[in-house]
C-alpha positions in Angstrom: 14.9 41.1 0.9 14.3 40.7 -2.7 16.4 42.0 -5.5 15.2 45.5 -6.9 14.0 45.1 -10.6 16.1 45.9 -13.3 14.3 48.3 -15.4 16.4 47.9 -18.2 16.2 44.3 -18.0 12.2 44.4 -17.8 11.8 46.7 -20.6 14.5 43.7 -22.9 11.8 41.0 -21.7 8.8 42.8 -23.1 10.8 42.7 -26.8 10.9 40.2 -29.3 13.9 37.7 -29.3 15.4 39.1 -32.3 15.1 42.7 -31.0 16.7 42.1 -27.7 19.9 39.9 -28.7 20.4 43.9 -31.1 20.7 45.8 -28.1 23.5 46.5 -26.7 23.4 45.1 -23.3 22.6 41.8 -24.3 25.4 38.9 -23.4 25.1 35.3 -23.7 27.6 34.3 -21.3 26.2 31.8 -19.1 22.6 32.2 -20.6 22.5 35.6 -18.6 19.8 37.6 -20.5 17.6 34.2 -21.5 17.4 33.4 -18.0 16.1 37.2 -17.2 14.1 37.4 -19.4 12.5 34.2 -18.4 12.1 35.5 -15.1 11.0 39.4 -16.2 8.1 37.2 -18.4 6.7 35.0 -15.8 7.5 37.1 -12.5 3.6 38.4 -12.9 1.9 34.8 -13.1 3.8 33.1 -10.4 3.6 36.2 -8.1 -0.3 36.2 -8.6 -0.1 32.2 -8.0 1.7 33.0 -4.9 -0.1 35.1 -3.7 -3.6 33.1 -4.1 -1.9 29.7 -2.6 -1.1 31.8 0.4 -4.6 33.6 1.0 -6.1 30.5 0.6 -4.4 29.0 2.9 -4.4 32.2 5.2 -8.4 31.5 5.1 -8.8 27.6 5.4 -9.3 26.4 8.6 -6.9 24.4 10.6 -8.5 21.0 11.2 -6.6 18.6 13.3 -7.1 14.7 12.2 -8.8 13.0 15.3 -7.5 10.3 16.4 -9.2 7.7 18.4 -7.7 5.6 21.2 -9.1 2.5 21.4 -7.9 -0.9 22.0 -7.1 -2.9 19.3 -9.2 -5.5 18.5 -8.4 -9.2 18.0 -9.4 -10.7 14.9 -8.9 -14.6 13.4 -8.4 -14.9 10.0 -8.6 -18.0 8.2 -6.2 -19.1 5.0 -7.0 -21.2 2.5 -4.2 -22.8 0.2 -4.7 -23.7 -3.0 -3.1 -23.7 -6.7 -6.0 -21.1 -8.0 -6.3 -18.5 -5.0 -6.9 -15.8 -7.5 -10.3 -17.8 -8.8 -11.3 -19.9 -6.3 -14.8 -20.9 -5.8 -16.0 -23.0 -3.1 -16.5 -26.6 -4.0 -14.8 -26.7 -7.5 -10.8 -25.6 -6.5 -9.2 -28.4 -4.7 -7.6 -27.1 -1.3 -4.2 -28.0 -0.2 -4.3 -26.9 3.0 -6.4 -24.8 6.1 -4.6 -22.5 8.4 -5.1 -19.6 10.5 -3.9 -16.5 12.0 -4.8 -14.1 14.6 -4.1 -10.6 14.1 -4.1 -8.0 17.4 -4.5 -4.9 15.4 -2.2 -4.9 12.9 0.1 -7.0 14.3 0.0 -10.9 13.6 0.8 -12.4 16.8 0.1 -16.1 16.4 0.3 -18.6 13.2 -1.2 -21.8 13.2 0.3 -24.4 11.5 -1.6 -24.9 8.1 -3.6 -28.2 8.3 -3.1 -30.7 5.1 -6.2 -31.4 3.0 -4.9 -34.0 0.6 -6.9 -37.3 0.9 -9.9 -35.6 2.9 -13.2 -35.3 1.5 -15.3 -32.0 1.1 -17.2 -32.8 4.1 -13.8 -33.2 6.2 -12.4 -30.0 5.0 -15.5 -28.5 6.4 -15.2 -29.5 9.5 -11.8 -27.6 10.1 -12.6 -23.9 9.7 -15.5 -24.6 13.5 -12.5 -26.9 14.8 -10.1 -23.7 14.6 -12.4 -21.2 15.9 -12.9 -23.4 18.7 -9.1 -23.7 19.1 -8.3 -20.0 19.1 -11.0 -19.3 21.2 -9.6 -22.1 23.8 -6.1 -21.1 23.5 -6.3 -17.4 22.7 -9.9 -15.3 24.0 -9.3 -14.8 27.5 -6.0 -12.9 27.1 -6.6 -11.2 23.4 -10.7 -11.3 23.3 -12.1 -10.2 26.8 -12.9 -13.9 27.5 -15.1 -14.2 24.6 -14.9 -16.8 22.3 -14.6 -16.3 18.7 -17.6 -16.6 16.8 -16.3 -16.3 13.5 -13.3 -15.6 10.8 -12.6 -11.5 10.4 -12.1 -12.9 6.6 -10.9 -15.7 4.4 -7.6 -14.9 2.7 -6.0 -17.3 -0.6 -2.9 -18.0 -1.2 -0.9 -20.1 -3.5 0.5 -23.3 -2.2 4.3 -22.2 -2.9 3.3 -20.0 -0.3 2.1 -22.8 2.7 4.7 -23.8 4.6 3.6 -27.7 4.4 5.5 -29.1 1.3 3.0 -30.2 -1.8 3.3 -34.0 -2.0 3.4 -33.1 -6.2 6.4 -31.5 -5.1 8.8 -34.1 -3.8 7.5 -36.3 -6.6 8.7 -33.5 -9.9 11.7 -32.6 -7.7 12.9 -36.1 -7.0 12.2 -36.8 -11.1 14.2 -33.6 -11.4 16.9 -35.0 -9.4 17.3 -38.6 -10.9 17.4 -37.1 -14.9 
């Protein structure tokens, strides 16, 4: 049950500062009569504010999130490595390597080991992304796809090639300089 209120104490809070510290109930230990009169000065506003948080949510309905069960779907996703993910544009942005991965869900459940792109033409590179559909469909449709193959990649997602886990050929080269100075 809450406190009664102290009359005395409500009347001090309606005063000016000045006016209240001359009375002679007023005490500072421990801040007791600022705190009060802090409280006595706002009780009104938070009690209304209160009050309207709990009608409103006395009269909003109670909505239950629905939730659907279905099965998860399976979904390829094809990576592209490269030193300019962040502006890459097709045909201008050398790639350093093609992989892929298939998702179930949310879940990654297979990695394929990025292909090298060094030394290949633009027409070469092309040829991968319908070589790795084709794979994944072999390998992975009838136990995460119903039997279907896939047709194509869920999206395309670039990364940088210190993330790839093929090492970049410039790499051994400024290392192995790095090494001999």
């Amino acid at each position: 049950m809450a406190r009664p209120i102290n009359r005395q104490c409500l009347e001090c809070a309606c005063l000016v500062i000045e006016q209240a510290k001359q009375r002679p109930c007023w005490t500072d230990e421990r801040q007791r009569c600022h705190k009060r009169r802090s409280h006595y000065l706002k009780r009104g506003d938070r009690n209304v504010v209160r009050r309207v948080g709990y009608r409103a949510r006395q009269l909003s309905p109670q909505v239950e999130p629905v939730t659907l069960a279905l099965p998860p779907t399976a979904s390829v996703i094809l990576v592209i490595y490269s030193e300019q993910p962040d502006r890459f544009r097709s045909g201008e942005t050398p790639v350093h390597a093609i992989g892929a991965e298939l998702w179930i869900g949310s879940e990654l459940q297979e990695q394929m080991v990025p292909e090298l792109c060094y030394g290949k033409r633009g027409n070469e590179v092309a040829l991968l992304p319908p070589l790795i559909l084709k794979a994944f469909s072999d390998r992975f449709a009838s136990s995460h796809n119903h039997g279907k193959p896939f047709t194509r990649f869920a999206t395309k997602v670039h990364r940088h090639i210190c993330d790839c886990p093929i090492v970049n050929p410039f790499q051994l080269t400024l290392a192995s300089h790095a090494i001999q100075s």
